[in-house]
TORKOL-4160 file (C-alpha; in steps of 0.2 Angstrom, whole numbers, padded with zeros to 4 digits, m for minus):
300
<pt num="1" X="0132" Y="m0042" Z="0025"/>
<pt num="2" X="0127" Y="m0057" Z="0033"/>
<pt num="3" X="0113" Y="m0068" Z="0030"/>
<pt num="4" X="0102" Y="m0060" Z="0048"/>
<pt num="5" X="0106" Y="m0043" Z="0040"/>
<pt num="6" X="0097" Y="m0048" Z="0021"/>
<pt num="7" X="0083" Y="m0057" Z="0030"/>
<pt num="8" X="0081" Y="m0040" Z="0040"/>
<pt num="9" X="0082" Y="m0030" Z="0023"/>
<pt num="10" X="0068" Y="m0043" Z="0017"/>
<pt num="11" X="0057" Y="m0039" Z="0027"/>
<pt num="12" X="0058" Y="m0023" Z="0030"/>
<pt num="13" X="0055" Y="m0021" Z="0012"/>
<pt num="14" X="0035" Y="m0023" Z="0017"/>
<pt num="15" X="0036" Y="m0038" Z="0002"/>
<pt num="16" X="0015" Y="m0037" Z="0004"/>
<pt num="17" X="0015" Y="m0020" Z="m0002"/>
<pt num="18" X="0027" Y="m0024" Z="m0016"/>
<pt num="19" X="0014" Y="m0037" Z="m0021"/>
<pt num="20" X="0001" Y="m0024" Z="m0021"/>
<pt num="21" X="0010" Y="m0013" Z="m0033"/>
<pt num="22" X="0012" Y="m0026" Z="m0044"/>
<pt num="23" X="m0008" Y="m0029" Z="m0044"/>
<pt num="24" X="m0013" Y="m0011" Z="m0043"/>
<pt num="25" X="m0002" Y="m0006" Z="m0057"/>
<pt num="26" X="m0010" Y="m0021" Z="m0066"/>
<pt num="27" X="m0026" Y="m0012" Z="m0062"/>
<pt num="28" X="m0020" Y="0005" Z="m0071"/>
<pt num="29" X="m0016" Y="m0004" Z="m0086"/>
<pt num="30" X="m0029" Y="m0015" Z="m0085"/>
<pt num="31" X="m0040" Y="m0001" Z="m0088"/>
<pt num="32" X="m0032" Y="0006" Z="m0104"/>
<pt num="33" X="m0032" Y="m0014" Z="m0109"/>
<pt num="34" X="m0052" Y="m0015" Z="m0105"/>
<pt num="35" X="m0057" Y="0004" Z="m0115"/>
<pt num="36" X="m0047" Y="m0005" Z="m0132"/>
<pt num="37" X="m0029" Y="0004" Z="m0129"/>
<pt num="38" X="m0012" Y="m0006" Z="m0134"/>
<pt num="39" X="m0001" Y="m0009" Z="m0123"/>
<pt num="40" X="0016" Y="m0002" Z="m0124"/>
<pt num="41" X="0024" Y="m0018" Z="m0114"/>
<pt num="42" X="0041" Y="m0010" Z="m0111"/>
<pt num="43" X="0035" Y="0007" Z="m0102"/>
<pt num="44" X="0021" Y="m0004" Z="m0093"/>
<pt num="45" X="0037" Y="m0013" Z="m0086"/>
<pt num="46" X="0049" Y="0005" Z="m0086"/>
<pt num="47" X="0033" Y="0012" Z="m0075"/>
<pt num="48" X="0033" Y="m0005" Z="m0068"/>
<pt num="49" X="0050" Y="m0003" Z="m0060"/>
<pt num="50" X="0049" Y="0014" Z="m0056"/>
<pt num="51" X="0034" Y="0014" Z="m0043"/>
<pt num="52" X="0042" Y="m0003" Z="m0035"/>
<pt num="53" X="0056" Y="0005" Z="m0031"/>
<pt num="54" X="0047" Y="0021" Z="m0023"/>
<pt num="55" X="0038" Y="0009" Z="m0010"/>
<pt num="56" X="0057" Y="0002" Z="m0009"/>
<pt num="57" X="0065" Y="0018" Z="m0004"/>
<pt num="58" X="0050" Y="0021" Z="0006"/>
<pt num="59" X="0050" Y="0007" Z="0018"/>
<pt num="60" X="0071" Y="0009" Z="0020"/>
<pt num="61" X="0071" Y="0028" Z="0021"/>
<pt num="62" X="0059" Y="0027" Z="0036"/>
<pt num="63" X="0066" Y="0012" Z="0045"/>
<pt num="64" X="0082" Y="0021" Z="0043"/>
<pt num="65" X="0075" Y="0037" Z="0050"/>
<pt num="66" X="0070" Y="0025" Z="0064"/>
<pt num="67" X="0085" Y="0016" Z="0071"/>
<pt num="68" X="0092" Y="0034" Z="0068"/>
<pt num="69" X="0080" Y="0040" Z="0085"/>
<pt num="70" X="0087" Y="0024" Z="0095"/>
<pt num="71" X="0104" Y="0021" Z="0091"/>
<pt num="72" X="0110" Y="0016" Z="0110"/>
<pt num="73" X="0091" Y="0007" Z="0116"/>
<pt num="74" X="0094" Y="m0005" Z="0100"/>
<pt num="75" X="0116" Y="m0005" Z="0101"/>
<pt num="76" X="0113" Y="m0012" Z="0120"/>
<pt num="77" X="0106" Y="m0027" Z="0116"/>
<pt num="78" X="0112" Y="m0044" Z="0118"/>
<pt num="79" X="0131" Y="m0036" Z="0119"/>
<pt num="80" X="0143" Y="m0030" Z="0104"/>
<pt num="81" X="0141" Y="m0041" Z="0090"/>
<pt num="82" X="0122" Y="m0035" Z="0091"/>
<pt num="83" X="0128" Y="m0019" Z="0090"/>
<pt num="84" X="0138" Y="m0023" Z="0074"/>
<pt num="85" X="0124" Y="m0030" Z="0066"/>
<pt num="86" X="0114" Y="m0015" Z="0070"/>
<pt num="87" X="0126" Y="m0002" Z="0061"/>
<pt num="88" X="0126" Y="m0017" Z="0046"/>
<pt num="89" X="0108" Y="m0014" Z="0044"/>
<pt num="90" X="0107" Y="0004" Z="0048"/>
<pt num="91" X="0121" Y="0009" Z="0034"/>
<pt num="92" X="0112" Y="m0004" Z="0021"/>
<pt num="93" X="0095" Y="0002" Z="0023"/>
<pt num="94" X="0101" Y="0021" Z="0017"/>
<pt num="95" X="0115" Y="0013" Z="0004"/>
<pt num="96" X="0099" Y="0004" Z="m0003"/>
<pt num="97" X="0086" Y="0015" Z="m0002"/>
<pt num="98" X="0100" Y="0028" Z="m0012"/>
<pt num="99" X="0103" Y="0015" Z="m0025"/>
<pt num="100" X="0084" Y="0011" Z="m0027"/>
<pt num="101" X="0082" Y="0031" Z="m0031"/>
<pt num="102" X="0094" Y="0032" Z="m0041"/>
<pt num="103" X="0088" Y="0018" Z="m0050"/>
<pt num="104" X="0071" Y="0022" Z="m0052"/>
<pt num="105" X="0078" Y="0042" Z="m0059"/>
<pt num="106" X="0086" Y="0031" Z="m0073"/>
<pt num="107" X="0073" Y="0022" Z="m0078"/>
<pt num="108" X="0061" Y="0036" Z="m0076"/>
<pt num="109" X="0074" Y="0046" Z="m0089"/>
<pt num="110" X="0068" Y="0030" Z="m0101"/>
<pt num="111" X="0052" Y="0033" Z="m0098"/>
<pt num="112" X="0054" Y="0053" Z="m0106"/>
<pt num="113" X="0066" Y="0045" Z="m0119"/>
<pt num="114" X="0053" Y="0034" Z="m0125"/>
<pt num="115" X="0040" Y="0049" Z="m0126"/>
<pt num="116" X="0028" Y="0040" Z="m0112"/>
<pt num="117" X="0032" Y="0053" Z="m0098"/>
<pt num="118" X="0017" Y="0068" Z="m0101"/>
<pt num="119" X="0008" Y="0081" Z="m0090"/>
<pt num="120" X="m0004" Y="0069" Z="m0081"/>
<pt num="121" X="0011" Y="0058" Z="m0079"/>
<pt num="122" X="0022" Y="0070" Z="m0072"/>
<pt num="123" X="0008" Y="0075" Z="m0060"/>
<pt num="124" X="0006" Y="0056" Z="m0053"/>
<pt num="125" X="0026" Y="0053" Z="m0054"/>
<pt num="126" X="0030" Y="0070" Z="m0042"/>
<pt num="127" X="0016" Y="0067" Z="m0032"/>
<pt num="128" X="0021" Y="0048" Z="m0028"/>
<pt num="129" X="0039" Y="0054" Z="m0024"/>
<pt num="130" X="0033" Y="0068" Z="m0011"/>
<pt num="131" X="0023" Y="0056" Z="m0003"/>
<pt num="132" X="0038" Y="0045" Z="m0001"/>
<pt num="133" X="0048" Y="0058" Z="0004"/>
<pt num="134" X="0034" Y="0066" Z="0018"/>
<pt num="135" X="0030" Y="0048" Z="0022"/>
<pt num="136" X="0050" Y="0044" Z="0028"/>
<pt num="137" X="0060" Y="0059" Z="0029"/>
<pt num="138" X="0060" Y="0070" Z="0043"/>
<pt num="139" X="0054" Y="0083" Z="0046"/>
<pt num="140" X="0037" Y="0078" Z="0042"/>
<pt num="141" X="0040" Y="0058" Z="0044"/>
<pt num="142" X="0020" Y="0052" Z="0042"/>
<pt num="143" X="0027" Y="0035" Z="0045"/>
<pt num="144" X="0027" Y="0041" Z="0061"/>
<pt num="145" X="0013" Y="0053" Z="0063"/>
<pt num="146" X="m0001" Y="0039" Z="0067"/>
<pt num="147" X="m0009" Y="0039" Z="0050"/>
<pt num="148" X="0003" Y="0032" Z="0039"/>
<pt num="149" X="m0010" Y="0020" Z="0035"/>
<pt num="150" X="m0019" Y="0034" Z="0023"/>
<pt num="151" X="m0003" Y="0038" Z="0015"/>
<pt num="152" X="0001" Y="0020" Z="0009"/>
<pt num="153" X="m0018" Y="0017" Z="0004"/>
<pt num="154" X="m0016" Y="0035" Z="m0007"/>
<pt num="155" X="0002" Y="0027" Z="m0013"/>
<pt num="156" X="m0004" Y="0009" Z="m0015"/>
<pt num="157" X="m0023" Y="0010" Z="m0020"/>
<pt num="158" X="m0025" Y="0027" Z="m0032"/>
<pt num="159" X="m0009" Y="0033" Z="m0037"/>
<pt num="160" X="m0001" Y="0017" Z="m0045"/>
<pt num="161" X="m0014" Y="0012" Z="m0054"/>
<pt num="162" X="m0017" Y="0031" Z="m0060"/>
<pt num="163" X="0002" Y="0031" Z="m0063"/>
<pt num="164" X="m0001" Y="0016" Z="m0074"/>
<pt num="165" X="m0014" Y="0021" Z="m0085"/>
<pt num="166" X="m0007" Y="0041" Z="m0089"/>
<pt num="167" X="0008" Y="0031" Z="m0095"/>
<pt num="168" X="m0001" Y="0022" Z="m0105"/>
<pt num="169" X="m0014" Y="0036" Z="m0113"/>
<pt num="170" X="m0009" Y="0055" Z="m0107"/>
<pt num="171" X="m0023" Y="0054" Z="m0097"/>
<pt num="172" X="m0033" Y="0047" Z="m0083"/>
<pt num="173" X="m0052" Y="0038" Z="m0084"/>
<pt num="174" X="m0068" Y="0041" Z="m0075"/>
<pt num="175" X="m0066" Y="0022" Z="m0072"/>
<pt num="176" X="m0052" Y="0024" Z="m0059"/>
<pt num="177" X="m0061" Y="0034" Z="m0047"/>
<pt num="178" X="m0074" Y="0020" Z="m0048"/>
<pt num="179" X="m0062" Y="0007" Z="m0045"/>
<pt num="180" X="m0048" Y="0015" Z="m0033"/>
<pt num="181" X="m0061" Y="0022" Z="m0018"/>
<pt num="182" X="m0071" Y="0006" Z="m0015"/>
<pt num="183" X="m0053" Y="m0003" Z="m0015"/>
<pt num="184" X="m0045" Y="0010" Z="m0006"/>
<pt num="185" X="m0059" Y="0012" Z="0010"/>
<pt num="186" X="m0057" Y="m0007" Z="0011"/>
<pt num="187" X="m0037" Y="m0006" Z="0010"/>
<pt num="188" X="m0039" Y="0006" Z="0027"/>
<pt num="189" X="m0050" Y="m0006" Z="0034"/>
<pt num="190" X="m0039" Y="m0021" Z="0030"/>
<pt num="191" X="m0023" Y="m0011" Z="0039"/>
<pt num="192" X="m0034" Y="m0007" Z="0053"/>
<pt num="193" X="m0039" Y="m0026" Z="0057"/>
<pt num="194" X="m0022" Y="m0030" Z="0055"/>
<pt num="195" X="m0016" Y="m0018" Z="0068"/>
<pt num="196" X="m0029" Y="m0022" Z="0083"/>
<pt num="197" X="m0022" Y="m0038" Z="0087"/>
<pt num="198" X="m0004" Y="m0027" Z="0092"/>
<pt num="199" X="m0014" Y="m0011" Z="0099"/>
<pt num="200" X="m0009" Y="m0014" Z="0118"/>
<pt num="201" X="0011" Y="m0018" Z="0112"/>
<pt num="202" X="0010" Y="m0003" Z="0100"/>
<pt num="203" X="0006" Y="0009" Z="0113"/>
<pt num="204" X="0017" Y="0003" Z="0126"/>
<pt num="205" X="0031" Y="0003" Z="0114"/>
<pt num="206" X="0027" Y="0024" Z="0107"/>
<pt num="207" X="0022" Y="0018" Z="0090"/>
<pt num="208" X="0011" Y="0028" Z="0081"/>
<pt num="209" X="m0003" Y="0018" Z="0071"/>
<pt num="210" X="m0018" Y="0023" Z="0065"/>
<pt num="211" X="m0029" Y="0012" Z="0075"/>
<pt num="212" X="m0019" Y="0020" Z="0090"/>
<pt num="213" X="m0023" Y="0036" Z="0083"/>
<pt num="214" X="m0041" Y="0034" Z="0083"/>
<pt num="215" X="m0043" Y="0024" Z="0101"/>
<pt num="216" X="m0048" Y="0004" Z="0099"/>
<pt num="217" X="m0067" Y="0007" Z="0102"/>
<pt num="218" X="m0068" Y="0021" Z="0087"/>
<pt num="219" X="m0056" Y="0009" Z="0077"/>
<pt num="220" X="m0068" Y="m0005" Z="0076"/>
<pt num="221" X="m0083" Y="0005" Z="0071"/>
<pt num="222" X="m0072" Y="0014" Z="0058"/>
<pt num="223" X="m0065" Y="m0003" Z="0053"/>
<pt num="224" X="m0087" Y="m0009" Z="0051"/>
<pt num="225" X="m0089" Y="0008" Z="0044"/>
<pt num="226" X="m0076" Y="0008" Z="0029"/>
<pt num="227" X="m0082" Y="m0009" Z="0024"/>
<pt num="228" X="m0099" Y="m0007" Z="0023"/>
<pt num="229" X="m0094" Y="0011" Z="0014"/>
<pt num="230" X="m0084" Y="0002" Z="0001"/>
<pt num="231" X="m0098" Y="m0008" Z="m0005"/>
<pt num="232" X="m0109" Y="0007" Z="m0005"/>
<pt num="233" X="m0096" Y="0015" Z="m0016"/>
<pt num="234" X="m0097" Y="0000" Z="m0026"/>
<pt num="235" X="m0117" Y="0003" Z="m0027"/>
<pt num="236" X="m0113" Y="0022" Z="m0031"/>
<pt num="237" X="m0103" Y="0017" Z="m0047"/>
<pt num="238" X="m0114" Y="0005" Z="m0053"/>
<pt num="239" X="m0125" Y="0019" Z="m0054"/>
<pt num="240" X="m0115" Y="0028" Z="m0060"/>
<pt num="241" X="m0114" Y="0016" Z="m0073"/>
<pt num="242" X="m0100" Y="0005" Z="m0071"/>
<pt num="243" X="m0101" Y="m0010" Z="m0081"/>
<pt num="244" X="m0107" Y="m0024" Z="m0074"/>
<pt num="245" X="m0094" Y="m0035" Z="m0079"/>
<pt num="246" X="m0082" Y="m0023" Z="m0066"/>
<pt num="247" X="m0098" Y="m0022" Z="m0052"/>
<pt num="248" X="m0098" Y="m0039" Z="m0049"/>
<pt num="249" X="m0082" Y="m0044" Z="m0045"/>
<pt num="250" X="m0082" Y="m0032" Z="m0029"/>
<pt num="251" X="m0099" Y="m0038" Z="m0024"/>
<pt num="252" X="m0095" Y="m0056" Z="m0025"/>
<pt num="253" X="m0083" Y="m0051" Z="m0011"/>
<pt num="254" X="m0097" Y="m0046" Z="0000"/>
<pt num="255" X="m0100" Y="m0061" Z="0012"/>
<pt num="256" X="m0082" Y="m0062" Z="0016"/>
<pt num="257" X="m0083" Y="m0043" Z="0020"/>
<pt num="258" X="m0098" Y="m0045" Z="0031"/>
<pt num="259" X="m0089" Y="m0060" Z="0039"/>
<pt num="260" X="m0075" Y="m0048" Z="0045"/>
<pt num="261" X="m0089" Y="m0035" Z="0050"/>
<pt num="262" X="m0097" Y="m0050" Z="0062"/>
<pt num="263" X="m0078" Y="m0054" Z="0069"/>
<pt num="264" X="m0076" Y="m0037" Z="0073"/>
<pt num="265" X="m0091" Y="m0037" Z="0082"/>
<pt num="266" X="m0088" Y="m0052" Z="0091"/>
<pt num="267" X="m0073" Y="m0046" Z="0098"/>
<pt num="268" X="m0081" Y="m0027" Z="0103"/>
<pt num="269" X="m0092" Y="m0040" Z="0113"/>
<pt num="270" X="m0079" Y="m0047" Z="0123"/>
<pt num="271" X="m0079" Y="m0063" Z="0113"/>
<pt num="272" X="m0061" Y="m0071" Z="0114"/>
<pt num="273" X="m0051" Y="m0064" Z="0098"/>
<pt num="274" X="m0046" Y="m0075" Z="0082"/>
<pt num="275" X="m0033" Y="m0066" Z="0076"/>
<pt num="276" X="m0026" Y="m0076" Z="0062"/>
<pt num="277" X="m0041" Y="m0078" Z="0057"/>
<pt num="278" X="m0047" Y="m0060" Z="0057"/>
<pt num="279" X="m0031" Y="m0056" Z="0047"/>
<pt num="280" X="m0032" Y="m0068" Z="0034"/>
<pt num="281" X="m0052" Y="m0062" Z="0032"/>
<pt num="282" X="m0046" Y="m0045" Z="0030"/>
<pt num="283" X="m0033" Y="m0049" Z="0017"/>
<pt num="284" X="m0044" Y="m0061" Z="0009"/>
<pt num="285" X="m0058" Y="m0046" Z="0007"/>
<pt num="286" X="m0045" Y="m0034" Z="0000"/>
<pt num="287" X="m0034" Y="m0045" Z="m0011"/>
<pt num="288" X="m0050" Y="m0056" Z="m0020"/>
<pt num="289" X="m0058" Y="m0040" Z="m0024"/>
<pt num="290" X="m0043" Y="m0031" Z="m0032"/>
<pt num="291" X="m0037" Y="m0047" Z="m0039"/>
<pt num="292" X="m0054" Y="m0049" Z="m0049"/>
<pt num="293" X="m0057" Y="m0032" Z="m0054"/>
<pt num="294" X="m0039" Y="m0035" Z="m0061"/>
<pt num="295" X="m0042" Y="m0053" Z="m0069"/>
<pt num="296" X="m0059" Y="m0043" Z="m0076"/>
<pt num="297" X="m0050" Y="m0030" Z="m0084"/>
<pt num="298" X="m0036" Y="m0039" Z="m0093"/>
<pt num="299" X="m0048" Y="m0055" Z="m0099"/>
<pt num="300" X="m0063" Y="m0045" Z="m0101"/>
């Protein structure tokens, strides 16, 4: 392959999401860390592995499935040696996703050796490989269905980190309900921000978001909606008796989260968008609160 075609695989592998399974298995962990648990450090890297590779085989199964839909659109472009390159890409993506599957059977083969896999496990590991599977591979192809974005939340927000901790203990904690929703209503809102700026281009090329799902107007409120919800949840765990030193980590993120409220507003208003700005405010709410729940857990 050429170096076009790695760049292509690059990016296509979603490396932001990769980086979130990294800190939301962290958070899993982290968890079992915080209660007084040891850590067995080679299956916390086995389990490590194996959901990495999931979102891998993910994001290359659907592209795949994709370029699989528009093989003579995308072969017409810019003459033969595009066309080439196309193929390249097309047969690496399914060659890579097959190797990261196969991979990722090995290692979870480890994982039973090792006597980490159990029931709870199990139940976390089938249900994050259906959901890469519905999610890219027709006939259901959610990737496609205009709410993808609540698929990859479920996989990113709530199933790693649940993943994480049954492999660690058997079992799974009142504490990752308390974590996961707050983090995973602002994970929607986050992909929905990200999404308005290409709303017009999205629906004039047929793809399927979920902000082109819901309509632009109904976006923004839900986008307004699931942010002020997160901190409720927050509010709802605490009295649930979170402990503080976890509760105040999300609320220290409350101003930046209000400050995407009052952008989104703005723009509802007909002020004149600042996207980049706007993006980075949604990362910023979403990756500073997990990061510090995550920082919390593992120093605290």
């Amino acid at each position: 392959m050429n170096a076009s075609v790695w760049r292509e695989m690059l990016r296509l592998a979603r490396p932001w999401l990769l980086a979130g399974m990294l800190l939301f298995y962290a958070i899993g962990a982290g968890i079992a860390h915080f209660l007084g648990m040891q850590i067995d450090l080679a299956v916390y890297l086995l389990g490590q592995a194996c959901v990495l590779l999931l979102a891998l085989s993910s994001a290359y199964l659907s592209e795949y499935f994709a370029m699989l839909e528009y093989p003579v659109l995308k072969r017409g472009q810019n003459g033969p040696n595009r066309a080439e390159e196309f193929m390249r890409l097309r047969n690496a993506l399914v060659q890579a996703a097959a190797v990261a599957l196969t991979v990722g059977a090995m290692l979870t083969v480890m994982l039973f050796t090792r006597g980490a896999v159990n029931l709870t496990a199990i139940l976390f590991l089938g249900i994050a490989f259906l959901l890469v599977i519905f999610y890219a591979v027709p006939p259901l192809r959610l990737a496609r269905s205009g709410y993808s974005e609540l698929v990859t939340a479920l996989f990113l927000v709530c199933i790693t980190p649940a993943l994480a901790y049954a492999l660690q203990t058997g079992e799974t904690h009142r504490l990752l309900i308390l974590l996961t929703f707050p983090l995973t209503a602002m994970c929607i809102a986050m992909l929905l921000a990200d999404e308005l700026e290409t709303y017009d281009a999205d629906i004039n090329a047929g793809r399927k978001t979920l902000m082109v799902a819901v309509g632009w107007q109904r976006g923004m409120n839900l986008h307004n909606i699931l942010i002020l919800f997160s901190y409720l949840l927050v509010g709802l765990a605490a009295a649930l008796k979170l402990p503080w030193s976890l509760t105040w980590p999300m609320l220290a993120t409350l101003p930046v989260g209000l400050f995407q409220i009052w952008q989104m507003w703005q723009i509802s208003n007909g002020q004149k968008p600042r996207w980049r700005l706007l993006r980075m405010t949604a990362y910023a709410s979403f990756g500073i609160m997990a990061y510090l729940v995550a920082f919390t857990l593992w120093t605290g």
